[in-house]
C-alpha positions in Angstrom: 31.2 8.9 28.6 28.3 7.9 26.3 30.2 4.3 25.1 30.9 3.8 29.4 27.3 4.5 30.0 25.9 1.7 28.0 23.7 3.6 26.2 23.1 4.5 22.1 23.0 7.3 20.1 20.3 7.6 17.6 20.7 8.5 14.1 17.8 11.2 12.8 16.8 11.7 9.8 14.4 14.9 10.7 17.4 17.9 10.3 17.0 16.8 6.8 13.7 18.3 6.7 14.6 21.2 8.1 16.9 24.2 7.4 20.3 22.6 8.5 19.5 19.6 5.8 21.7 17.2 8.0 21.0 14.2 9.8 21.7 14.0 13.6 24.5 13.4 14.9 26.1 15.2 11.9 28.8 12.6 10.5 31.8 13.8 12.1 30.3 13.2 15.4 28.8 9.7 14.4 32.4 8.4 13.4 33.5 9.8 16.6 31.1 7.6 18.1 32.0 4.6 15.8 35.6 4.9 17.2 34.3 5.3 21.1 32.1 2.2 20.3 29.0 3.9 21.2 26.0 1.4 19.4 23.2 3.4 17.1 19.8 3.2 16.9 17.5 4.7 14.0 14.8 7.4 14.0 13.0 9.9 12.0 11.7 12.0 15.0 8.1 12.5 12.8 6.0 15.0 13.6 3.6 14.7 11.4 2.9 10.7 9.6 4.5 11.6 6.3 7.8 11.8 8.0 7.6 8.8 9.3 10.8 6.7 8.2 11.6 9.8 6.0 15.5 9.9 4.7 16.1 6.2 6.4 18.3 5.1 3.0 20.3 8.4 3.9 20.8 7.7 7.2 21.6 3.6 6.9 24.2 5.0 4.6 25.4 7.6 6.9 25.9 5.3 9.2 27.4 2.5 7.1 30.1 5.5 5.9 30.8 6.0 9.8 32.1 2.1 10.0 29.0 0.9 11.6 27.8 -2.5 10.5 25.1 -2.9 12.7 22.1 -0.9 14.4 20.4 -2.0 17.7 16.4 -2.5 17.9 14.8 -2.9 21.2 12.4 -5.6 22.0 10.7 -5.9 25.8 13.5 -3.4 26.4 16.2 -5.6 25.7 18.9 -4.9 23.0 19.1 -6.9 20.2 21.8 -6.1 17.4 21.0 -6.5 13.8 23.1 -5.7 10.7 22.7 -2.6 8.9 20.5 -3.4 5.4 22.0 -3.6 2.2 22.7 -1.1 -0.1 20.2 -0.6 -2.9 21.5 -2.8 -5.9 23.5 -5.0 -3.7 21.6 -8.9 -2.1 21.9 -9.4 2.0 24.9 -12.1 0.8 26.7 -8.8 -1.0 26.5 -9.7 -4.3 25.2 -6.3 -6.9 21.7 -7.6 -8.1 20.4 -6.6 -11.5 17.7 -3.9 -11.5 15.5 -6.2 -13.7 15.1 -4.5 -16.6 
């Protein structure tokens, strides 16, 4: 129903900060939505400014496990598709970049 609908789901980091210490969806559900071919956005759901963008490394990865490749951003309300970030140690082009050290 969600992947008919048009719409996305959005990938929270804030059940990290509390007691369940999972993002949201958990990742069996956001595979299931990989294979439905529901889009994602990103979120931290802060409450307080601190949070803000807390855990996004965690949940880029989550959704990069889940076979996503891209995210969607919004812009005048209209969706435009971007690819997930690298990996930490790893260039846009995907070759493993020295620390520098």
């Amino acid at each position: 129903a969600t992947a008919a609908s048009g719409m996305a789901v959005e990938i929270s980091s804030q059940g990290l900060l509390r007691t369940i210490r999972e993002i949201y969806p958990a990742p069996a559900f956001l595979a299931l939505f990989r294979t439905a071919g529901v889009p994602i956005t990103f979120g931290s759901d802060a409450h307080a400014p601190d949070e803000s963008a807390f855990g996004y490394d965690i949940i880029v990865q989550a959704a990069r496990e889940a076979g996503y490749a891209d995210f969607l951003r919004f812009d005048a309300r209209r969706r435009i598709a971007t690819p997930l970030p690298a990996p930490p140690g790893i260039s846009a082009a995907g070759s493993r970049v020295s620390p520098g050290y």
